[in-house]
C-alpha positions in Angstrom: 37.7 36.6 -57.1 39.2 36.5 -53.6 43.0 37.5 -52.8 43.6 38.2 -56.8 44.4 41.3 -57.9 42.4 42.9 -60.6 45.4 44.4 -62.4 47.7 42.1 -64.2 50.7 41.1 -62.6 53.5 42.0 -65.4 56.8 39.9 -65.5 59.9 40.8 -68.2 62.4 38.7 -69.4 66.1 39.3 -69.2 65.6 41.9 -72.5 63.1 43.3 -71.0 60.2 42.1 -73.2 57.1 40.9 -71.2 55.9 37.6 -72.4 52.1 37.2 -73.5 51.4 34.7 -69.8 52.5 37.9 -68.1 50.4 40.1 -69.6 47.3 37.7 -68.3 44.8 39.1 -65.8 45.0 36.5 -62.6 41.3 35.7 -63.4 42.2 34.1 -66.5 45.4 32.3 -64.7 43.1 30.5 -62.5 40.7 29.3 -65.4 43.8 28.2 -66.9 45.0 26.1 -63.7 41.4 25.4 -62.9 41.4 23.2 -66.7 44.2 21.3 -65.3 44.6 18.2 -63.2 45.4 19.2 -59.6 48.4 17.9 -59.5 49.7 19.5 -62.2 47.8 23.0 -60.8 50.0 23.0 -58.1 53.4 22.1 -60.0 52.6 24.7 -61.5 53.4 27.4 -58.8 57.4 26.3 -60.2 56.9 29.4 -62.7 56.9 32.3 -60.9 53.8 34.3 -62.9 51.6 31.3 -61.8 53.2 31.6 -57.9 50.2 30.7 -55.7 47.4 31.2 -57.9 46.5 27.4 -57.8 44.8 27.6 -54.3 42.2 29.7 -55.3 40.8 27.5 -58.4 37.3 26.4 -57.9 37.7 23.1 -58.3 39.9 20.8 -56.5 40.6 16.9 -58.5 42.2 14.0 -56.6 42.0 10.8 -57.9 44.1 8.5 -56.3 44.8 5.8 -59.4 45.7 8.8 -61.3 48.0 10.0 -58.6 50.0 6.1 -58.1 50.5 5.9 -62.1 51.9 9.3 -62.4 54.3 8.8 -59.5 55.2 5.7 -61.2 56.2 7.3 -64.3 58.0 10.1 -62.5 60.1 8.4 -60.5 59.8 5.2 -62.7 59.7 2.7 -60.5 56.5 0.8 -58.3 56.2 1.7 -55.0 53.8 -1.1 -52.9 50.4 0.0 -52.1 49.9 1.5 -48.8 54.0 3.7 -49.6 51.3 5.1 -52.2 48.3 5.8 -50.8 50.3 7.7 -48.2 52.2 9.6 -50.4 48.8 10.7 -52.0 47.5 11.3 -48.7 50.3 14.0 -47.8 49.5 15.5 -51.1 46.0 16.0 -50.2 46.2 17.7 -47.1 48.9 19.9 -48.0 46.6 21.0 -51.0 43.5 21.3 -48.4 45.9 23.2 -45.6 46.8 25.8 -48.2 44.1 26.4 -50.1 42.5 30.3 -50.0 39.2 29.5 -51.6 36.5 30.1 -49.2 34.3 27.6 -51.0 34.3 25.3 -54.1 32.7 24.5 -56.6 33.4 21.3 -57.4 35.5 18.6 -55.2 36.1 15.6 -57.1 37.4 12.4 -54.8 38.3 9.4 -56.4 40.0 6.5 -54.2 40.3 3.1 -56.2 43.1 0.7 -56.9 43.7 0.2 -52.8 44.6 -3.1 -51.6 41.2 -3.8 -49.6 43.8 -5.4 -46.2 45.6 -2.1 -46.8 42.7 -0.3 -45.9 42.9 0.7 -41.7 40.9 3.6 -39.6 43.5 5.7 -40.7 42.9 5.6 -44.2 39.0 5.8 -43.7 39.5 8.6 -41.5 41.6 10.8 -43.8 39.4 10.1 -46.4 36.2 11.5 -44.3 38.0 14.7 -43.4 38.5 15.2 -46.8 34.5 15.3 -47.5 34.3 17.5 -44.5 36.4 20.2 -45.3 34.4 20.2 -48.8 31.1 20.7 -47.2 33.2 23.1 -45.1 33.9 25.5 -47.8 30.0 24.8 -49.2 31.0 22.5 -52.3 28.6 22.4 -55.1 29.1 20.0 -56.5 30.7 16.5 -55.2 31.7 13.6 -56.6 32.9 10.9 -54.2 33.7 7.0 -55.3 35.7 4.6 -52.9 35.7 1.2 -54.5 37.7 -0.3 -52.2 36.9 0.9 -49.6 33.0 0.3 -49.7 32.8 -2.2 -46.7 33.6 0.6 -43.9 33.3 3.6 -45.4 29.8 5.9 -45.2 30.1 9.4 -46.1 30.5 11.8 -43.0 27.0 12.8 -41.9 27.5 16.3 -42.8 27.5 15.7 -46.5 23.6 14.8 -46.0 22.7 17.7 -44.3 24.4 20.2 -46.4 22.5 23.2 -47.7 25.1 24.0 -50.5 24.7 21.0 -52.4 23.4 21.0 -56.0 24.7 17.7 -57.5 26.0 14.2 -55.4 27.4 11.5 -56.9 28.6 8.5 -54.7 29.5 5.4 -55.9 31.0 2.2 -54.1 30.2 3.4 -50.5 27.7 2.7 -47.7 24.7 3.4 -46.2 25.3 1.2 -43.1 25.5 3.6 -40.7 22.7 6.5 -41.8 20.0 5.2 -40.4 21.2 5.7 -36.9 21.6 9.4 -38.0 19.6 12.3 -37.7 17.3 13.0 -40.6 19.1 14.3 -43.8 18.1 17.2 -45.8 20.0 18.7 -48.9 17.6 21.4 -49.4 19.2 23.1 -52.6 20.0 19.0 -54.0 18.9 19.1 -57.4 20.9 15.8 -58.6 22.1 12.7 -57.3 23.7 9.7 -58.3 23.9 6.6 -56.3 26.4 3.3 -57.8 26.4 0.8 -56.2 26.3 2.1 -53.0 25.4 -0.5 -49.7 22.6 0.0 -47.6 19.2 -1.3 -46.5 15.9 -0.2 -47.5 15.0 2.1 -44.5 18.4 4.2 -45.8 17.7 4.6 -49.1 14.1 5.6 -48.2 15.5 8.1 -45.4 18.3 9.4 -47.9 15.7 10.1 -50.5 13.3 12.0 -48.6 15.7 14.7 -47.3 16.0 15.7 -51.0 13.0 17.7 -51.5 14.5 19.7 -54.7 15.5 16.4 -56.5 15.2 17.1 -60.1 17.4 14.1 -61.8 17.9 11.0 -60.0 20.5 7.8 -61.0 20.1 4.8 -59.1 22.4 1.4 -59.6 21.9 -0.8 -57.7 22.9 -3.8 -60.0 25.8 -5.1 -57.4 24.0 -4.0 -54.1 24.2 -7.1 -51.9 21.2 -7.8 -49.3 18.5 -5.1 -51.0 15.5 -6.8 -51.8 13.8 -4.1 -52.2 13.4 -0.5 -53.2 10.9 2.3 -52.3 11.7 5.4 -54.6 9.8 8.2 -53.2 11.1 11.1 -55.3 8.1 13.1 -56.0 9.7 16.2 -57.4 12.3 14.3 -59.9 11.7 15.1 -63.6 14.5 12.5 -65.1 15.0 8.6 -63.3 18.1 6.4 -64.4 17.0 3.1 -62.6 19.4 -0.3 -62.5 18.3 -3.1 -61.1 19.4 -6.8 -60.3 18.4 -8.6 -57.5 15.6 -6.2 -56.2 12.4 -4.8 -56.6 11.5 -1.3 -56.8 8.5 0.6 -55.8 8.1 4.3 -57.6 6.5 7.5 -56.3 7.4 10.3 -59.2 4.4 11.7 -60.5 6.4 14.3 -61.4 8.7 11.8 -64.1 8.6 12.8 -67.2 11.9 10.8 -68.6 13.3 7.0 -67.4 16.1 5.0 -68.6 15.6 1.1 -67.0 18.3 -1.5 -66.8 17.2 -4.8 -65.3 20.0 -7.4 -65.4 18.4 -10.5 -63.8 15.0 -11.8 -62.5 14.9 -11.0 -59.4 11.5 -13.1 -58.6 8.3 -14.1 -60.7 7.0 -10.6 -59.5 7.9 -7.8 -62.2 11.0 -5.9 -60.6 9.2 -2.7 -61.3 6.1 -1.0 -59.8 4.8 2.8 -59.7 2.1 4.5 -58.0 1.8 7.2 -60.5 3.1 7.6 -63.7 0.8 10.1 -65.6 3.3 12.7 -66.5 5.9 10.4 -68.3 7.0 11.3 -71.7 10.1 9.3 -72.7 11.7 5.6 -71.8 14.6 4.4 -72.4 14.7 0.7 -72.1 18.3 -0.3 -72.0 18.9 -3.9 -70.4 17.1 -6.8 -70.0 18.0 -10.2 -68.0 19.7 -12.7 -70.7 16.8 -15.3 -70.0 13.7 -12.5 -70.3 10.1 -14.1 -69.4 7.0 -13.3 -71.1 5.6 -11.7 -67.4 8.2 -9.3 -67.0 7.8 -7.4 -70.9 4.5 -7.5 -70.3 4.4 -5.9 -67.2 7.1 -3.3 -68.0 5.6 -2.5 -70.7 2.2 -2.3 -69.7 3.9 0.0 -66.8 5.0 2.3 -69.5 2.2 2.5 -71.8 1.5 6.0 -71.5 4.8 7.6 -72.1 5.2 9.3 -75.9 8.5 8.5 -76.6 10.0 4.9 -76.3 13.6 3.7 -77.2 14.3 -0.1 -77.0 17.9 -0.8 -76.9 19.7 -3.7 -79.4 20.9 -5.3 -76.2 17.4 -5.1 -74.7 15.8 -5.6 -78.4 18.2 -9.4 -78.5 17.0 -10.5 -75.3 13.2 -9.6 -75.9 13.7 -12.6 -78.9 14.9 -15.1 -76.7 11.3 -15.2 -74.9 9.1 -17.7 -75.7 5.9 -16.3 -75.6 5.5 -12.4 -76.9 2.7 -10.9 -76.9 3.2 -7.0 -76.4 0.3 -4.5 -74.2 -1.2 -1.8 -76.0 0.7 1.3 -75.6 0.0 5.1 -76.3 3.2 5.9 -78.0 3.5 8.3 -80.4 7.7 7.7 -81.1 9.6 4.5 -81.5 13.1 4.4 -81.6 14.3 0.4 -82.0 17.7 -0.8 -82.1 17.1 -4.2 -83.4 19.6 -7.5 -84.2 18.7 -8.3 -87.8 20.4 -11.8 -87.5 18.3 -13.0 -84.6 15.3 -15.6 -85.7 12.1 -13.6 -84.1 13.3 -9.8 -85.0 11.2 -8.9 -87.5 8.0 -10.3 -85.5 8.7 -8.0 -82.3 9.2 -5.4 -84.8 6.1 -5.9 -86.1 4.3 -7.0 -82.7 5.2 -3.7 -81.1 4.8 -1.2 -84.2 0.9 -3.5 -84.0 0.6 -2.7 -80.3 1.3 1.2 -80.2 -2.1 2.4 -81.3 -0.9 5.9 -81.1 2.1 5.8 -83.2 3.2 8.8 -85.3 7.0 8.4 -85.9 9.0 5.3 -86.1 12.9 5.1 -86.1 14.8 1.9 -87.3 18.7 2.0 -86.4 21.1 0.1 -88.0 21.6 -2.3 -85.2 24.0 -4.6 -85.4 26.0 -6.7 -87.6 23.0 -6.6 -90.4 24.8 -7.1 -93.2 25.7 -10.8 -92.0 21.5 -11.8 -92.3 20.5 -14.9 -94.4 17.8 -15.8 -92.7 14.4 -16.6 -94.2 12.2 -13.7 -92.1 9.0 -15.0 -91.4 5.8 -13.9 -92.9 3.8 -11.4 -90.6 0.4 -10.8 -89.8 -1.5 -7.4 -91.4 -2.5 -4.9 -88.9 -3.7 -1.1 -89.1 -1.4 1.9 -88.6 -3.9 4.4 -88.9 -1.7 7.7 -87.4 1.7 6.3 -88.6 3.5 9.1 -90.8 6.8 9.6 -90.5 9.4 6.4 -90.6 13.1 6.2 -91.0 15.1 3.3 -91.4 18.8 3.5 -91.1 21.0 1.4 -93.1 23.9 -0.8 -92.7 26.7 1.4 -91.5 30.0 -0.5 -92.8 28.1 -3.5 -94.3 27.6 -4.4 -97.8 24.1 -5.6 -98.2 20.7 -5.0 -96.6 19.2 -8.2 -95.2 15.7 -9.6 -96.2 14.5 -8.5 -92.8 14.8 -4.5 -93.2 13.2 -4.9 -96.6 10.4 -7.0 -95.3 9.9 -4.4 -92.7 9.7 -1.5 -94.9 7.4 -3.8 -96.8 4.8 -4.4 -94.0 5.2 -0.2 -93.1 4.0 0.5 -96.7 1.3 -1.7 -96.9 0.2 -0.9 -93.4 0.5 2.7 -92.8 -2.7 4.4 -94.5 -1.4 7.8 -93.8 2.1 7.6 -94.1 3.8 10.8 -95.4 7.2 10.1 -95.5 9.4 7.1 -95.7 13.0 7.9 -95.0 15.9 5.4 -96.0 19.2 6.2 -95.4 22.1 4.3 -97.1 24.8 6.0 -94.8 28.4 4.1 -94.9 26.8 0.9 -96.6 29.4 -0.4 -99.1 26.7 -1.3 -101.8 27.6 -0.5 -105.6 25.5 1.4 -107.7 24.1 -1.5 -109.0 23.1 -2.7 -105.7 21.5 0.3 -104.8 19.5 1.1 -108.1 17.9 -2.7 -107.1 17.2 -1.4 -103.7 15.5 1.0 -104.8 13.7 -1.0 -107.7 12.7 -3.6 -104.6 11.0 -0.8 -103.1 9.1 0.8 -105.8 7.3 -2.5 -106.3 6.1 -2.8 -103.0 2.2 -2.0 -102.2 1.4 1.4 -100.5 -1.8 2.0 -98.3 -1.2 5.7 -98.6 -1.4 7.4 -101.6 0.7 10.7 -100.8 4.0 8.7 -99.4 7.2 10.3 -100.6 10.1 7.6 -100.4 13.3 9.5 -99.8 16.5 7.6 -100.3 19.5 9.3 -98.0 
């Protein structure tokens, strides 16, 4: 490591005893400091075997509403906003003009809790250096979120065209100014995260396609104001976090393999979500859906998805999927279901049974808990029959913290039974369920008298 010696620096007390932090190498000084916040790295330089070792950690931390509440407790009072900002400022730049590193790995930048009329060129400024002397000493890894300051500030141009680059995360900035740039291009850019962050389609095109290494991308743009819409050409990226609100998004990953989607609000009567290519996908995650979901939009998500293996719906997602109207669920290929379901909402147990109807495929199923099932009453509904003919492995999780198991989980291990022909394992687990004995001896007695399509089915009781 640069400017440390390899050979332990040895301190002694006034007896003339050396104290075990003497007796540490430098290298493991630094780990030490590098664990801590860098504030407290650099107060550290009070105890004279840690004496300068701070500037050559790694990894450099500010976070500005960190900064204003320890002040505050230090010197317990509240100084006003912009006393604040610049006391944090000075801090910063006397960290950046000492440091001895000649690069970093990771450069962490957090500026929140800023009076938005506070906020000047000065300020924006200051905080722009900062990000350049990080690229300057070829950061790694950079994490950069200015909440407040999201109107005026776009990340210095250099930070696009850096070749050090493996992971960016930005979040409340802007894109206003990039397209008038030169092309980007983060050439070692394996990760990137994007929340929240203002600009126009053109940018977010432009910014995508000067990442030719992307592996993992994360895209919210849930509070993006003026995007209608979004072309994602990311043909190298293996793993897609996708939030959307107001916009549509076009996809170009033939290389995806895993998606998590979170749409929060119609954005038109088109489906928010296209792709061009999806052949290599293998798991989704659906995690939101708008409050008020139509019957178009599941349907065309779904269909989108229908040849992934792996597909988790979400109880958030599950709840809103109830509230439609009409359901009628695409067939699908997938081979693993994992549902979160509300057991207290009217239509659960038929878009259980809809979509286990509609995956053709299916091998595994996983029921959660899901929430509050315990507080059921309601009458489930009576469901149609249909054929699970490659069905054989289901778990169904029980009522974590509750007392009872409600008619609907029952009903649904009733249809799986009767349904799954080659079923080969039906796993129930009680977990933290407060039933008594009693209770579960007539679980178990409910169960034994249900019909079973498959001859070899082991029920196994957890």
């Amino acid at each position: 490591m640069e400017s440390m010696s390899k050979k332990c620096r040895s301190c002694e007390n006034n007896d003339g005893i050396q104290d075990r932090l003497s007796g540490l190498p430098d290298e493991v000084i630094v780990h030490i400091l590098t664990l801590m916040p860098t504030l407290d790295a650099v107060r550290a330089m009070l105890l004279r075997r840690f004496a300068d070792l701070w500037t050559l950690v790694p990894a450099l931390n500010f976070d500005f509403g960190e900064y204003s509440g320890r002040m505050t407790r230090i010197n317990d009072e509240r100084l006003s906003n912009h006393p604040m900002f610049s006391s944090f400022a000075r801090f910063v730049r006397n960290v950046l003009m000492l440091y001895r590193r000649s690069t970093i790995d990771t450069f962490y930048l957090s500026i929140k809790d800023v009076e938005v009329e506070l906020v000047d060129a000065k300020m924006i400024g200051d905080v722009q250096m900062w990000l350049r002397f990080a690229i300057s000493k070829q950061v790694k890894d950079l994490y950069f979120d200015c909440d407040p300051l999201h109107d005026g500030l776009c990340p210095p141009h250099c930070v696009f065209t850096s070749q050090s680059l493996a992971v960016l995360t930005l979040s409340h900035c802007t894109l206003d100014n990039f397209e008038h740039q030169s092309q980007p291009h983060m050439g070692a850019l394996t990760k990137l995260s994007l929340t929240r962050v203002c600009g126009t389609t053109n940018a977010y095109d432009k910014l995508l396609r000067g990442c030719p290494s992307l592996q993992e991308l994360f895209i919210d743009v849930s509070d993006a104001p003026g995007l209608l819409s979004l072309n994602v050409n990311a043909p190298s990226v293996s793993k897609l976090y996708l939030h959307l609100f107001s916009c549509r998004c076009i996809l170009n990953c033939p290389s995806l393999k895993i998606m998590d989607i979170a749409v929060y609000s119609k954005s038109s009567p088109l489906v928010p979500l296209r792709a061009t290519d999806f052949i290599s996908l293998q798991e989704v995650n659906v995690k939101i859906l708008p409050r008020r979901c139509s019957y178009y939009l599941v349907h065309s998500l779904f269909g989108l998805i229908e040849n992934a293996k792996v597909f988790t719906l979400s109880c958030e997602a599950f709840k809103h999927i109830t509230s439609t109207k009409k359901m009628e669920f695409p067939q699908n290929r997938w081979k693993r279901i994992v549902l979160h379901p509300q057991w207290d909402r009217e239509r659960c147990l038929q878009v259980i049974c809809m979509l286990i109807g509609s995956s053709i495929n299916l091998e595994e199923l996983i029921i959660c808990a899901g929430e509050s099932p315990g507080k059921c009453e309601l009458a489930c509904p009576k469901f149609h029959t249909c054929l699970l003919p490659l069905l054989k492995t289901v778990t169904i999780h029980g009522n974590h913290g509750y007392e009872k198991w409600c008619k609907g989980q029952l009903q649904v291990i009733e249809f799986l039974l009767r349904n799954a022909v080659v079923l080969d394992k039906l796993v129930i687990t009680l977990g933290k369920s407060k039933l008594t004995t009693a209770e579960e001896l007539d679980l178990i007695k409910q169960v034994s008298t249900f019909r079973r399509a498959s001859a070899d089915v082991t029920v196994i009781f957890a």
